[in-house]
N, C-alpha and C positions, 0 to 999 in steps of 0.2 A: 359600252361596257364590255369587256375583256374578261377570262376567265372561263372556269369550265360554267355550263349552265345549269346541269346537274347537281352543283356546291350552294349556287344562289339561294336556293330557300331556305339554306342552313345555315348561312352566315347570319342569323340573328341570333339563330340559339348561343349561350353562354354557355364552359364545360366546364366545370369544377374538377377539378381532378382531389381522389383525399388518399391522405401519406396512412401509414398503419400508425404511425407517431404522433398523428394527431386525437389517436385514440389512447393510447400507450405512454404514459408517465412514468417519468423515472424517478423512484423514490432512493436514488442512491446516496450514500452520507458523504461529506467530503471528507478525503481522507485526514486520519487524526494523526499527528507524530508527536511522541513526547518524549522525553530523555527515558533510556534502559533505566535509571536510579530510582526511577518513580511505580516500578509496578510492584504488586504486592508477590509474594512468595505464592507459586503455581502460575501466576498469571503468564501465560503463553505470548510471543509476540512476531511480529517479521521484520527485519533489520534488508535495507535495502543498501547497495554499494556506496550510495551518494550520502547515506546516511553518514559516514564515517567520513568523509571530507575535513572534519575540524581537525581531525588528527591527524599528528605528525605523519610521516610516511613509513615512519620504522612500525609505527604502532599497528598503520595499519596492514604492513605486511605481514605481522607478526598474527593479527587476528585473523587474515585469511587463510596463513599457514595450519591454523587452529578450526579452521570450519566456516570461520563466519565473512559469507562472503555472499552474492548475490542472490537478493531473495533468502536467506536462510532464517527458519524461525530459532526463535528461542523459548526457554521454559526458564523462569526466575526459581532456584532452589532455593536461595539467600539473598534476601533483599538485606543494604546495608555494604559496612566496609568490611572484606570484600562483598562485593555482590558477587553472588556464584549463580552461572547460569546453565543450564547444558543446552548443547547443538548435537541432537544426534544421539552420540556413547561417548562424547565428550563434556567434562566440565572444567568449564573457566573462572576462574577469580579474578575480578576485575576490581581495579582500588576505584574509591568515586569517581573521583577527578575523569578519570576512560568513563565510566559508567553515565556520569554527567551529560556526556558531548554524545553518545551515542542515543541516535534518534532512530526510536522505531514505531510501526501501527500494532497496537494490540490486534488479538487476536479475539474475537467473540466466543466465550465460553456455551458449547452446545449443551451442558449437561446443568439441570434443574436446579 
């Protein structure tokens, strides 16, 4: 038998090893995306760059040039045609049809 002789009596013992993750659950929600046209007036949201993919490319240069561009949230002033949204000190009218195709995740209302 080969090996240190010192090790020998311990190689029976079993070692568990434990993660912090097996203590620690993640209660994350999976993220929700729904068209800009559907939130109510106030309702806050974040528009991510992939969101706007449906759109032509004029359109969405044209919304970048205006604010909304990665990660940027929004606030629905006017839900409806147009929907008016602000980004910032900006507000935008947007006709459905844009309002439609853009997908964003609400934002959680902290206040009561």
């Amino acid at each position: 038998m080969g090996g240190n002789p010192l090790l020998r009596p311990l190689a029976h013992l079993r070692v568990d090893i434990e993660t912090e993750s097996q203590y620690h659950f993640s209660m994350a929600q999976p993220t929700i995306r729904i068209p800009l046209s559907q939130l109510a007036r106030g309702q806050r949201a974040t528009v991510e760059c992939s969101a706007l993919d449906s759109l032509p490319s004029e359109h969405r240069c044209l919304l970048a040039a205006m604010g909304m561009g990665e990660q940027c949230e929004v606030r629905v002033c006017r839900p409806g045609t147009p929907c008016i949204v602000q980004i910032d000190r900006t507000r935008l009218g947007l006709p459905q049809i844009i309002a439609d195709q853009i997908m964003v995740t609400p934002i959680e209302s902290t206040s009561p």
